[in-house]
N, C-alpha and C positions, 0 to 999 in steps of 0.2 A: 504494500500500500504506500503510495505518496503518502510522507507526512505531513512536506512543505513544499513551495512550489516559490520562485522570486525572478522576475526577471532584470537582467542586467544589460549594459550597453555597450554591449558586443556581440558579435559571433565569435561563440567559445573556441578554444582549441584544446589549450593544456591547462590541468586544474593542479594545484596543489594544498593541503592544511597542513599550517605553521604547529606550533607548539602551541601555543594559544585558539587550537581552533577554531581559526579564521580562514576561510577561503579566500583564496587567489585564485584568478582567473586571466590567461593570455588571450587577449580577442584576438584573432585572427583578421578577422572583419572588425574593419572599426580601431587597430591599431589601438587598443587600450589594456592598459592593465585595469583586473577590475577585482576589489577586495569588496568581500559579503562575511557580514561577521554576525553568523546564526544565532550568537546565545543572547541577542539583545528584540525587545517586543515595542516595536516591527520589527521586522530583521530590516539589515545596515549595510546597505550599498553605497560604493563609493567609487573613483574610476578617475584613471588619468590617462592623457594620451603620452605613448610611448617613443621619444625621440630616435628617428629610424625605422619607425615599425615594422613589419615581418613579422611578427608575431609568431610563434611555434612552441619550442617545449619550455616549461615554468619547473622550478622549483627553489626552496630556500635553503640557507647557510646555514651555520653554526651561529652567527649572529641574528638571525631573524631577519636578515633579508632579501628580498627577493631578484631572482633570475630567470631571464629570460633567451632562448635563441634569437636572433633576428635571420631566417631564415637566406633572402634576399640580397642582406648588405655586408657580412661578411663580419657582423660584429655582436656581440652578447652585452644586452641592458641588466643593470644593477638597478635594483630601486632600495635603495637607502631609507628605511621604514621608521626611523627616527628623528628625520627633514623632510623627509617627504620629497628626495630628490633621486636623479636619475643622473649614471656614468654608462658612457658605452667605452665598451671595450673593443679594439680589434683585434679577429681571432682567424682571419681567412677564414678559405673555403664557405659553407653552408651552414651555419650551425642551426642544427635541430634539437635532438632532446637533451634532456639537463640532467645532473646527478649530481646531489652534493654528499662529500663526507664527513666524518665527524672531527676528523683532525683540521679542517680548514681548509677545503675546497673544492674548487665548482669545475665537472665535466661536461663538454658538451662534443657530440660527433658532428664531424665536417661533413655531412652527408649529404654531395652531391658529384656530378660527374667521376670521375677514377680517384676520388680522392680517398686515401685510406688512415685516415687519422682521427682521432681524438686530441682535443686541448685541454690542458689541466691548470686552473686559474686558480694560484691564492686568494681568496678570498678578502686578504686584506691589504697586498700588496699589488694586486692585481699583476702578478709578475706568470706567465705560461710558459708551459712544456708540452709540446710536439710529443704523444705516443701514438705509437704504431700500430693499426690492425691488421698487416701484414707480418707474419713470422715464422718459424721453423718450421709446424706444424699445419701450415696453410694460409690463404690471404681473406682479405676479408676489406672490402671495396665497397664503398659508401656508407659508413656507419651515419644512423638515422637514429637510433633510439640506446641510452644508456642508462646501466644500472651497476651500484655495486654490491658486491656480495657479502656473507656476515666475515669475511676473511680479509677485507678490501681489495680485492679486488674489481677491476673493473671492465664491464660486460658492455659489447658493445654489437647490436644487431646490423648487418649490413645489408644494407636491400640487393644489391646490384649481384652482389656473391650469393645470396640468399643462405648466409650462416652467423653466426658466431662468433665474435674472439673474445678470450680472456686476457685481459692485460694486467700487467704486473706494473702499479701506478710508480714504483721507484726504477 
């Protein structure tokens, strides 16, 4: 059963809940980040537009703030949930999904044309590292969606090869 139902101002793509159970939401349409924070009566939307948008995969830090792909422009937004501000980063390639970890930072796959990479962003330094979804074991070409595992490592699905790699984030 629907319990609740809210609409927001965007077309969704990628969702994530912070530690405070607050939804975030990457519009895809409409280029906004858009935060829904359920445990207040009405529930509490709120929404800003995303410098660069492309909108794609969402999720947050060890800080509580939010990240975004920009699919299109080759760069991942930070939104700074304490000012209420936005940094883009540039990261080449296509970034698509996001994966943060608990030591302090944010992955996302360059998922688009031959490219075989993952980028690994401190979090607070914003300083990246180039890993590889190509290795001994076999390649893996277009990573699109990432996740890490209870071991940290990190999983990254590639469309174009239609598998898999595990990467070893050190």
């Amino acid at each position: 059963a629907v319990a609740a139902s809210v609409s927001i101002p965007a077309n969704p793509y990628g969702l994530v809940i912070d530690g405070n159970g607050v939804i975030w939401v990457s519009g895809r349409g409409g280029d906004k980040l858009v935060r829904v924070d359920p445990k207040v009566e009405p529930i509490q939307v709120s929404s800003w537009g995303v410098p660069g948008g492309n909108l794609y995969g969402i999720n947050v830090d060890v800080n509580g703030d939010v990240w975004m792909g920009q699919y299109s422009n080759g760069s991942v937004a930070k939104f700074t949930t304490a000012n209420q501000s936005f940094t883009n980063l540039s990261v080449g390639g296509c970034p698509r999904g996001m994966a943060g970890s608990v030591d302090g930072f944010m992955y996302t796959g360059l998922g688009c044309g031959g490219n075989h990479s993952v980028v690994k962003v401190d979090v607070n330094t914003h300083a990246t590292t180039s890993l590889e979804t190509n290795g001994p074991n076999g390649g893996g070409v277009q990573p699109i969606g990432v996740a890490l595992d209870s071991e940290g490592f990190v999983w990254a699905v590639n469309y174009q090869t239609s598998n898999a790699s595990k990467i070893d984030p050190e």
